[in-house]
Legacy VTK file of the C-alpha trace (Angstrom):
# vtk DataFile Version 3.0
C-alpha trace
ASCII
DATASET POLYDATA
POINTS 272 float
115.877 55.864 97.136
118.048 52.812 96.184
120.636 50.895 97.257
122.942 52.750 99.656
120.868 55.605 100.425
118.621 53.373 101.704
120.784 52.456 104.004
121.662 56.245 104.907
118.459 57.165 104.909
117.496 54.565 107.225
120.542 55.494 109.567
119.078 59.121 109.822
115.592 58.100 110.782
117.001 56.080 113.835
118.602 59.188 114.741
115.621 61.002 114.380
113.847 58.790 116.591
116.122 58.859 119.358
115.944 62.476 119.137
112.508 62.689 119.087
112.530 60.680 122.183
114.727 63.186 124.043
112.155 65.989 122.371
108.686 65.657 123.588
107.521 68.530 123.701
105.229 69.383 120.727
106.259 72.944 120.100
109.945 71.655 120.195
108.923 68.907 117.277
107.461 71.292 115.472
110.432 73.877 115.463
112.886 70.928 114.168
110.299 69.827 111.535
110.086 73.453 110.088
113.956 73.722 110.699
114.373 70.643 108.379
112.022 71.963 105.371
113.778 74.843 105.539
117.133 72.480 105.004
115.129 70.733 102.155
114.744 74.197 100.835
118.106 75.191 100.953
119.365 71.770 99.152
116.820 72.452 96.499
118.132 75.944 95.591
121.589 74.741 94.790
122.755 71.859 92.150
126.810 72.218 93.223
125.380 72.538 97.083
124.062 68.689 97.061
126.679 67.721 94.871
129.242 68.398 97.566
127.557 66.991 100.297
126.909 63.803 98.108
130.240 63.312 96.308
131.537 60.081 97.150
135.083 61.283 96.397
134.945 63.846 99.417
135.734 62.606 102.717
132.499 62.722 105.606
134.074 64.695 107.879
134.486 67.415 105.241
130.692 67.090 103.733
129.740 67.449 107.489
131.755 70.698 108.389
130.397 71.976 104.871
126.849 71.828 105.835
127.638 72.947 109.707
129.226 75.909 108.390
126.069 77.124 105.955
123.545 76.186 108.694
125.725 77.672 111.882
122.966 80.095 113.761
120.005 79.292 111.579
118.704 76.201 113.041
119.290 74.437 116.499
122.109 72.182 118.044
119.929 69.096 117.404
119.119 69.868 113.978
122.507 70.790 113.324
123.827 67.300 114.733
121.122 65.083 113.041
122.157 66.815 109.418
125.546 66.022 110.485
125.167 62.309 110.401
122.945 62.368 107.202
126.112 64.228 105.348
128.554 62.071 106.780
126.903 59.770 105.578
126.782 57.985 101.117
124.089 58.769 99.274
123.490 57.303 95.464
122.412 60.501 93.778
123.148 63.674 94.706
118.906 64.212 95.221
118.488 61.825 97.669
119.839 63.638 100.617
117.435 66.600 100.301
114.652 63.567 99.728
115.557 61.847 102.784
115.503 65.308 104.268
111.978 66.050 103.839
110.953 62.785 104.701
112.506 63.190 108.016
110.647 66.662 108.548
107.384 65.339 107.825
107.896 62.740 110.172
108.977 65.637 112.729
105.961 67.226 112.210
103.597 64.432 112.159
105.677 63.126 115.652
104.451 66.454 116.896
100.967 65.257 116.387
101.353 62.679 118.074
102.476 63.657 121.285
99.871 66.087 121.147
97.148 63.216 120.235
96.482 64.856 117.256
98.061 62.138 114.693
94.543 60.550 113.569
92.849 63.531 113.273
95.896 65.261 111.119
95.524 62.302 108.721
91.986 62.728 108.575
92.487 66.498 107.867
95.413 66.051 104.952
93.160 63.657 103.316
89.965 65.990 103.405
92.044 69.329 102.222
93.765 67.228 99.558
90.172 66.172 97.982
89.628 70.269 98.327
92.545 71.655 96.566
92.224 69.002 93.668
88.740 68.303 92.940
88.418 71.960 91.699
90.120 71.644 88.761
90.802 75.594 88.766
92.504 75.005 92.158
94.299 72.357 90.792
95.526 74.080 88.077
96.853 77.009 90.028
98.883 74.673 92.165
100.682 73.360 89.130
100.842 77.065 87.520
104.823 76.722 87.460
105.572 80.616 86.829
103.737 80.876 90.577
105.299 81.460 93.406
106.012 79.637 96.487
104.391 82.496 98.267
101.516 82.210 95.815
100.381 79.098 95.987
101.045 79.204 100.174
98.582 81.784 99.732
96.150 80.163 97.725
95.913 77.283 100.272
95.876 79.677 103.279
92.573 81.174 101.975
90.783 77.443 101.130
92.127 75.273 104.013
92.066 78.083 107.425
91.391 75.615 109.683
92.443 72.124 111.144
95.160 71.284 113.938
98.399 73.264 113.414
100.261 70.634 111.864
97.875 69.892 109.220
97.714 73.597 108.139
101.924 73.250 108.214
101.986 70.083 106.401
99.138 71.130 103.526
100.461 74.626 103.283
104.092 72.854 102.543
103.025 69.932 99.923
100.690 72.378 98.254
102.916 75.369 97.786
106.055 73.248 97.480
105.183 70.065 95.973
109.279 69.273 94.990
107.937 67.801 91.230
105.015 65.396 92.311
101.691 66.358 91.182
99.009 67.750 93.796
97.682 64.659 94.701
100.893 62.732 95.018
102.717 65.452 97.304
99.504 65.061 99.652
99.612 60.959 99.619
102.933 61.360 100.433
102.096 62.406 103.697
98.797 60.525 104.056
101.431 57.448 104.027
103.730 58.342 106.685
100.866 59.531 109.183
99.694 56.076 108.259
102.974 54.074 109.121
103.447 56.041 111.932
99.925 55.478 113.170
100.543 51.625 112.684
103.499 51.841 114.840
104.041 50.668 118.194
106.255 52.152 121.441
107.637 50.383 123.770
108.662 52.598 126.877
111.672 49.993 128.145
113.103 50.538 131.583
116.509 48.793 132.594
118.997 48.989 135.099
121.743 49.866 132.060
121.639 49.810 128.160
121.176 47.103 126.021
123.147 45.850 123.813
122.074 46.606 120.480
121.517 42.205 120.041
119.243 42.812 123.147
117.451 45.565 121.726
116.919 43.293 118.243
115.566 40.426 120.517
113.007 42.521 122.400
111.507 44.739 119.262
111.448 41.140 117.449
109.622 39.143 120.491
107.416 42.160 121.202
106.636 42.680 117.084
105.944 38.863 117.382
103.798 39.263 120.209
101.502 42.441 118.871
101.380 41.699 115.411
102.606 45.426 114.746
105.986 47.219 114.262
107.752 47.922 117.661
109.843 50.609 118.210
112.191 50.708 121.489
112.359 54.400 123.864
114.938 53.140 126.046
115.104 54.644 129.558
118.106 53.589 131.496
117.364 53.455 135.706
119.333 51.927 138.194
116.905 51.432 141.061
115.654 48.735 138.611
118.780 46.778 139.954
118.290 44.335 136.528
115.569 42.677 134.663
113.350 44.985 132.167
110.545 46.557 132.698
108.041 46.823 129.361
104.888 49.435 128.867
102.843 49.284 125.543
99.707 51.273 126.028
98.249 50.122 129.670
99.979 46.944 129.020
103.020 46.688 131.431
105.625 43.755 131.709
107.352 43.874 134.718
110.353 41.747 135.171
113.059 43.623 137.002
114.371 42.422 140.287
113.046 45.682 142.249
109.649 44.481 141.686
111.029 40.717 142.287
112.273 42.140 145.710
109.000 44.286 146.480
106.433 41.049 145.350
108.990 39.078 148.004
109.273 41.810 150.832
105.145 41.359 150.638
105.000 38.208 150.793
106.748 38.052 153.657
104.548 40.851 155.298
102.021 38.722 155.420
LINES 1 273
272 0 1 2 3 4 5 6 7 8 9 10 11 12 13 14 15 16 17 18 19 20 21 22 23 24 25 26 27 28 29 30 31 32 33 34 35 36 37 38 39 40 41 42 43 44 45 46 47 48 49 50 51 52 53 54 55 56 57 58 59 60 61 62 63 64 65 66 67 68 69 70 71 72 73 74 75 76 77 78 79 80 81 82 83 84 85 86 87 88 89 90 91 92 93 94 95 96 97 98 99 100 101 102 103 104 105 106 107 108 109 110 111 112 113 114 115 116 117 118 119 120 121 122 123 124 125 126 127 128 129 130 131 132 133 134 135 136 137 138 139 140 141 142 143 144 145 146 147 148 149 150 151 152 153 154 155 156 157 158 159 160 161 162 163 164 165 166 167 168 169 170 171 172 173 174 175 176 177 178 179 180 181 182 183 184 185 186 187 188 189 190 191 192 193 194 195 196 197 198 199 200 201 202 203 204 205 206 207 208 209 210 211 212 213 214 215 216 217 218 219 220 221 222 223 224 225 226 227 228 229 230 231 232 233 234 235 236 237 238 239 240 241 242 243 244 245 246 247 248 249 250 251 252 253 254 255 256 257 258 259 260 261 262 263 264 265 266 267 268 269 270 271
């Protein structure tokens, strides 16, 4: 993606992230990851579909109803919402949206992972059935069999791969039976590289009295990014028995500067 869709795509994956923050559950994650492939799907199966929701000419409020009409009762409020804001928003080429689409459902799914401390061990497992289904070059060559069906090929991997965590046997099953163009190799790279950046990725669990600004929120993720070495990302959680200050958790590392603990360190002292 180029240029403004970029910039859209970029706007959707915040919005992702905040509502994968709200969504922890892993069983929830996983439902709006297979609710998005399915919207991938549905993009993919129709040429004036994704040129309506990408015509610049058409206002966003209009692309936005479009899309919540088509998808009303078939997938949740959330997903509903989040596919909202991607059609509101521009996109250079009318492929991009279903592309920005699927990256935010493998993300969904590999979020899922995570929360269940699987996210290593699905990389490992992508990596390992990718060298299966393309080593063989019979394998490979019923992958790329193009008068095969979805079904088919979904199949095919179902028998090879059986095992692994569930959201390696989604995530395999998906590239190798729906590869959207890219050979066998490069669909299952694709997601090698997101567990990868989303490995690498840091959260900071941030506890204040009210929400940032969104200048206070660049300051922190830029001192803490300084600080680790590694990408920060914020989870926000807004408490008022804070009374100010910020409270920071990375890990087991914790940076407590609100006044509550200001008060309680003081209220001890003076025990003493």
């Amino acid at each position: 993606m180029r240029g403004v869709s970029r910039t859209s795509h970029a706007e959707a994956a915040e919005r992702l992230e905040a509502l994968l923050d709200r969504t922890q559950d892993a069983g929830a994650r996983e439902r709006l990851g297979t609710e998005l492939f399915a919207v991938v799907d549905l993009l993919d199966s129709s040429v004036p579909l994704r040129r309506a929701l990408t015509d610049p000419s058409r206002d966003g409020e209009s692309k936005a109803r479009l899309l919540e009409r088509l998808l009303q009762g078939k997938v949740s409020p959330d997903t509903a919402d989040l596919l909202g804001g991607a059609a509101r928003s521009r996109w250079s080429a009318a492929h991009d949206l279903a592309d920005s689409v699927e990256v935010l459902a493998v993300d969904t799914v590999l979020a899922a992972a995570e929360t269940s401390g699987r996210l290593d061990l699905v990389e490992e497992e992508v990596s390992r059935s990718a060298t299966l289904l393309t080593r063989d070059q019979g394998v490979r060559s019923a992958l790329l069999e193009r008068r095969a069906s979805t079904g088919a090929r979904a199949d095919l991997v179902g028998r090879l791969v059986g095992g692994g965590a569930p959201e390696t046997r989604m995530l395999v099953r998906r590239m190798a039976s729906n590869p959207r163009g890219r050979r066998p190799e490069a669909a299952f790279e694709f997601v090698t590289q997101a567990a990868a950046r989303r490995r690498q990725r840091l959260v900071a669990h941030v506890t204040v009295a009210a929400w940032p600004t969104d200048e206070q929120q660049h300051r922190l993720v830029a001192a803490l990014t300084q600080k680790y070495g590694r990408q920060v990302r914020l989870a926000v959680d807004v408490d008022p028995s804070v009374v100010g200050g910020v409270r920071v958790q990375i890990g087991d590392d914790v940076i407590d500067g609100t006044v509550s603990r200001r008060l309680d360190e003081a209220a001890e002292q003076l025990g003493r």
